[in-house]
N, C-alpha and C positions, 0 to 999 in steps of 0.2 A: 624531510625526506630528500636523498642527494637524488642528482637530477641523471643521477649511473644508473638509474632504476630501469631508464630505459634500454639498459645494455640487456637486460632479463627478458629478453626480446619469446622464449622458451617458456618463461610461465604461466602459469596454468590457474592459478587461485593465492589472492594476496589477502591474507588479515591484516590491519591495523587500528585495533582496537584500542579505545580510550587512550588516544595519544593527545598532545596541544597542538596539532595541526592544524592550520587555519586557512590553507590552501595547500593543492595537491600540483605537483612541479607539470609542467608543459609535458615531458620527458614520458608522462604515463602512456601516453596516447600511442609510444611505438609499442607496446606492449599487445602486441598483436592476438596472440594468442591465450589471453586472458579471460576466462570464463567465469571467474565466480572474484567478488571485488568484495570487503565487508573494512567500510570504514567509521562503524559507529561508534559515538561518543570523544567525535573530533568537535572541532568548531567551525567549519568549514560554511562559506557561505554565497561559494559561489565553486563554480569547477572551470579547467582551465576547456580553452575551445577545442584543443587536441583530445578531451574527451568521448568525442566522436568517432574516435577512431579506431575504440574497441567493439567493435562490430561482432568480437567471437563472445561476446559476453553476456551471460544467462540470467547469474543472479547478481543483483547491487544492492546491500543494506548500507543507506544512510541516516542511519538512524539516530536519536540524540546530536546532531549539529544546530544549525541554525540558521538554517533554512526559512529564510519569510517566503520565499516565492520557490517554486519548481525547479531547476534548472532546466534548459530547451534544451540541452546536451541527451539530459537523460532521456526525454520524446525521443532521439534519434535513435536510441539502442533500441530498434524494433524486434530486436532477437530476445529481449531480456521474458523470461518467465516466473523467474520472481524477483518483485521489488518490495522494501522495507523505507521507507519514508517516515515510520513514527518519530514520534516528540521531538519535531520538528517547530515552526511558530508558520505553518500551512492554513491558511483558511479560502483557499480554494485552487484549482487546478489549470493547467492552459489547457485552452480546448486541442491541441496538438495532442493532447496526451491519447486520446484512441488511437494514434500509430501504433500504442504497444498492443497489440491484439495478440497476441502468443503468452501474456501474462496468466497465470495459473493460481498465480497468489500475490498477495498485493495488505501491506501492511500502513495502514493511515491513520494510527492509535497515536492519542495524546498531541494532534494538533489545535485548529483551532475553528472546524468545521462545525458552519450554523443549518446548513443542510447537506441533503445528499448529492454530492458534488455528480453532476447528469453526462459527465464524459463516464462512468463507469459503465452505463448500459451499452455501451457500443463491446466491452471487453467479454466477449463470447463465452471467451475460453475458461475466465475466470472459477475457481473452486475454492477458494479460499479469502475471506475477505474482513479486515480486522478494522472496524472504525470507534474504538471504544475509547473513551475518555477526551471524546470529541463533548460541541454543544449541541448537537440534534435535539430540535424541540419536536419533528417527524419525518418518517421516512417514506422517502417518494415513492408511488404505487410501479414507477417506473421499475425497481429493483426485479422484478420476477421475469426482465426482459434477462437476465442471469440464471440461462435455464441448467446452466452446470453448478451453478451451487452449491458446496456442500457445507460450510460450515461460515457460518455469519455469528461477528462478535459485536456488538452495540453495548456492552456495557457501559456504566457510567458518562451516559447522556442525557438530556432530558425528555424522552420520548413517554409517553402517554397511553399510544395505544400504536399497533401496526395496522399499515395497509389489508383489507380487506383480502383481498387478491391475492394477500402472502403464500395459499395455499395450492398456488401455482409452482411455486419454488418445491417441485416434486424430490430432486433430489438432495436437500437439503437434511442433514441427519444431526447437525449440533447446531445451536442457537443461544445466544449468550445476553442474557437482560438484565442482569443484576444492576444496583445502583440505578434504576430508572422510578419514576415518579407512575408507574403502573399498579394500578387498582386492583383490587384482589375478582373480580369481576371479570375484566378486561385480560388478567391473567388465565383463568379462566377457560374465556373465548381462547387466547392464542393455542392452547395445548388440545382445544377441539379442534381447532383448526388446522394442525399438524399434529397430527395423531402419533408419526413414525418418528418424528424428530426429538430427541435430546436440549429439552429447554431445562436454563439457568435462569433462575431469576432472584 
């Protein structure tokens, strides 16, 4: 990417899908008025520091890079409301990550999560929540502290059974279990348990 990008000082939403990008030029950062960013199926593995300084920015898909760890960049975009982080090489979060509190949806599929990462309870606002194709062997009873909840994907992890208390998660209407090592039994329980909700399993 030429580093003229940040003459686009006016833009408003940038795709760069599945390109060999491997770092994004210093130059983004003037892009001021940038609100929607979607650079997945780069290989990007770190972001420049001038990343911080899209403050006008709502939604970031970085998805498919390669990402071992977080960026602290991204914590600072406390405006952002939806993030995509999937298939990523993530197996756990910085605790800064509850600055984004205005997140509504939040995408963390096909990392490398062995539990349920405990900065999510802090994100209030959250409705939308995709952790499938993660390794969850269970899910924290902490999750119904997400009293906006509406749609939770767990797919293809190794969960067994859910928290008790799931049926706190009043407004939760889709629910996503397929691929889990869940007993016809314990299946079950969970659709007594959420009587209103739309389970896959």
């Amino acid at each position: 990417m030429p580093p003229t990008i940040g003459k686009l000082v006016n833009l408003q939403a940038l795709h760069l899908r599945d390109t060999d990008l491997d770092q994004l030029p210093a130059a983004i950062g003037k892009l001021k008025n940038l609100q929607w960013l979607d650079v997945r199926g780069a290989s990007l593995t770190q972001l420049p520091s001038s990343f911080v300084q899209l403050k006008k920015l709502t939604r970031l898909n970085l998805s498919a890079n390669k990402f071992s760890t977080l960026p602290l960049e991204v914590v600072q975009l406390t405006g952002l409301t939806r993030l995509n982080i999937g298939a990523n090489d993530l197996s756990q979060l910085p605790t800064s990550f509850v600055q984004l509190s205005k997140l509504t949806r939040l995408a963390l599929d096909r990392n490398y999560f062995k539990s349920f990462p405990p900065e999510l309870t802090q994100l209030k606002k959250l409705q939308k929540l995709d952790l499938s194709g993660n390794q969850l062997t269970r899910l924290s009873a902490t999750i119904v502290r997400l009293k906006e909840l509406r749609y939770l994907s767990l797919d293809r992890n190794q969960l067994k059974e859910l928290p008790s208390n799931i049926t706190q998660l009043s407004k939760l209407t889709r629910l996503h279990l397929t691929s889990n090592p869940i007993s016809r039994n314990t299946r079950q329980k969970i659709k007594q348990s959420l009587p209103n909700c739309k389970i896959q399993f």
